[in-house]
C-alpha angles and dihedrals in degrees: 000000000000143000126307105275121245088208141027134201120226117205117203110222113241128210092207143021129209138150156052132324148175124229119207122236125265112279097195092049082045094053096040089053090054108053102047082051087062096045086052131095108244141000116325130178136233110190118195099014119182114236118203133134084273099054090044085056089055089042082055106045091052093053083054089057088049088271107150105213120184116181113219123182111281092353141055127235112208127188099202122205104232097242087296107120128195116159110221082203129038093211117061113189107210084177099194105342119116101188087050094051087043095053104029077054094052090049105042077073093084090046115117095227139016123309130192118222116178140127147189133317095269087048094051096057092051121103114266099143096104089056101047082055093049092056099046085053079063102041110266127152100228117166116177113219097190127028108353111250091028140079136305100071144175126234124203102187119201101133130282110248101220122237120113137331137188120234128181103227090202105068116049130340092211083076093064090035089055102055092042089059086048098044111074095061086057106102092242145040114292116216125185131192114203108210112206143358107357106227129193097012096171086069093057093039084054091047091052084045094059103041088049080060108049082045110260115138107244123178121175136160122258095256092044088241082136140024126186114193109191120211114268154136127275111229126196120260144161122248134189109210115213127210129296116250100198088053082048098049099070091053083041083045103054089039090067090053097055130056111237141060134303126183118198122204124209086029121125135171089235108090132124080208115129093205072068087099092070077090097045084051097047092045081052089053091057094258107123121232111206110178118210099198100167087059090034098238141117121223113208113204114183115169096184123088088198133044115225138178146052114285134179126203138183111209095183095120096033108047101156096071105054091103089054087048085051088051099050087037091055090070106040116112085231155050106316111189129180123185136169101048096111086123091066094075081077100051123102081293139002089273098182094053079044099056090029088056095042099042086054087057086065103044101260104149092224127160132193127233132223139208102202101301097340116090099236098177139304143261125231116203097194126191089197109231124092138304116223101237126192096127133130105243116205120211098210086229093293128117092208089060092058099051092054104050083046087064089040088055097054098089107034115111091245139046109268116204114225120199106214105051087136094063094069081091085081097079113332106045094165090050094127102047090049090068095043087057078054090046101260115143120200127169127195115225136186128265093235088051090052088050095050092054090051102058091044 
């Protein structure tokens, strides 16, 4: 949990949806871009970057590094620095991304000096321990200041020498996508064996995407058991970033509660994203999906004004939107079941005992599932209709959270007040105004005015 709010926000509960709106861009296909722009010789281009408080971490990060970055409007220009790494700075503040702690971590090995990588409070009690192994398989010089197992590290520099490497595919995929970014500047060929079930795919196959393109020689097995990344140079490129689907999935998300048409901009069916599938659950859930690729938009059609039915996912390959799933599933009449999100627990927060502990405060009859000892998702036995509402709704520090008990709030009888409406930064920052352009209203009020109310 965090610190008492000094602000809420209040979303008005709406009877219809309808509209246009306008889907970031991804922010994984974003930071990827970028740094293999930064790794490259020469200038490359990222055209329709997305640019959010995450992304400018990463940006960061690479000018750290001796990366140039110029923001044009609707494209990024990068001056990479050719595998040659000198930090301008020996500390480098990840704040609260992981990916860019992971990675920042992986390349500070070919520094010449030490290099602090560390980040805020949410990001040190996350898992790094299988990295910092990893690398050390590898021959890094890796020294934990703090817990051990866990940021703020030390990195020695002095080069990895390439040869194999032992991953868990089970915890987080950053820690495979960090040491890919890293492994084509070792002196000899990485590979790397990934024991276990192999979660959030999609992340590694869009790493291995963006480092083919920027010409580094990438084999790896069908089921990504085993990945082999050859030495090689970095060259410049341009890349066109698509739509996020994540970000997506919250618009995608509230159109299947509500009976009318939205039409999302920026949104197109060709992704190698795994939170792809929002559309795969809504079109299961009767809303149409029609894509527009040649206007690079998606038209959402849903003719119901009530969700109904009993319905079963598997979000192994899409973990980041199991909140949102816990947010439509929330309102079917029906059995709502989620499985395969063991890896949320962690995410910037435990986000199925979040949503599972925020949607109770509003009466879902949700109940979380197990895999032996290891919360894996949840199951909703919904009776449709409306929930009263009127509750104060806590984000758990994670902007994902939020986002997702904004679009659960939509349909209860009262204004709910969410904690959190500032992290949409993370990755959304026009959220709100998204679902103005849809018809939502939200206000933010004060602490003390909530308090009031609630005295009175």
């Amino acid at each position: 949990m965090i610190a008492t709010p000094s602000s809420y926000l209040e979303v008005t509960p709406v009877s219809a949806l309808s509209g246009y709106a306008v889907v970031p861009s991804s922010k994984p296909e974003t930071q990827r871009a970028i740094l293999a722009a930064t790794l490259a010789t020469g200038l490359s281009v990222i055209h329709n970057d997305l640019r959010c408080f995450e992304t400018t971490l990463m940006k960061q990060a690479c000018e750290a590094l001796g990366a140039k970055i110029l923001e044009r409007e609707g494209f990024l220009e990068i001056q990479g620095v050719g595998g040659v790494l000198q930090p301008h700075n020996p500390i480098i503040n990840a704040e609260g991304s992981g990916l860019v702690f992971r990675v920042l971590t992986a390349l500070t090995c070919f520094t010449s000096g030490l290099t602090v990588i560390t980040g805020d409070a949410t990001l040190r009690t996350r898992v790094m321990s299988p990295l910092f192994d990893g690398l050390r398989q590898l021959g890094a010089k890796l020294e934990c200041i703090g817990d051990k197992g866990r940021a703020p590290v030390a990195n020695l520099g002095g080069g990895l020498k390439g040869g194999d490497c032992v991953l868990p595919g089970n915890v987080s995929s950053q820690f495979i996508t960090a040491i890919m970014f890293a492994a084509p500047l070792a002196a000899e060929p990485t590979k790397m064996r990934i024991e276990g079930e192999v979660l959030s795919r999609s992340y590694i196959q869009q790493t291995i995407q963006t480092l083919r393109h920027a010409g580094i020689k990438v084999d790896a097995s069908v089921d990504l058991s085993e990945i082999l990344v050859h030495p090689g140079t970095y060259k410049a490129a341009e890349y066109r970033i698509s739509g996020d689907f994540t970000s997506a999935s919250y618009l995608i998300g509230a159109s299947a509660l509500f009976k009318g048409t939205v039409v999302l901009e920026n949104l197109t069916s060709h992704s190698l994203q795994g939170e792809r599938a929002i559309v795969d659950v809504v079109e299961a859930l009767g809303v149409t999906a029609e894509f527009d690729d040649a206007n690079n938009r998606t038209i959402l059609t849903n003719p119901h004004p009530q969700i109904s039915g009993n319905f079963t996912f598997d979000a192994s390959d899409c973990p980041n939107i199991v909140p949102t799933l816990a947010a439509i599933g929330a309102h079917v009449a029906g059995t709502f079941r989620v499985t395969g999100g063991s890896i949320t627990r962690l995410h910037k927060s435990p986000r199925i005992k979040a949503m599972v502990t925020e949607l109770s405060k509003l009466g879902v009859p949700i109940s979380p599932l197990y895999i032996g000892e290891v919360l894996d998702g949840f199951e909703i036995l919904g009776q449709g209709g409306q929930y009263a509402g009127g509750q104060t709704l806590e984000s758990w520090g994670d902007h994902r959270i939020f986002m997702s008990l904004f679009v659960a709030s939509l349909r209860c009888r009262q204004t709910n007040r969410l904690e959190g409406h500032q992290d949409v930064v993370c990755s959304f920052a026009d959220f709100r105004e998204q679902f103005e352009s849809l018809g939502v209203e939200s206000v933010v009020v004060s602490a003390s005015e909530v308090l009031v109310v609630g005295k009175s």
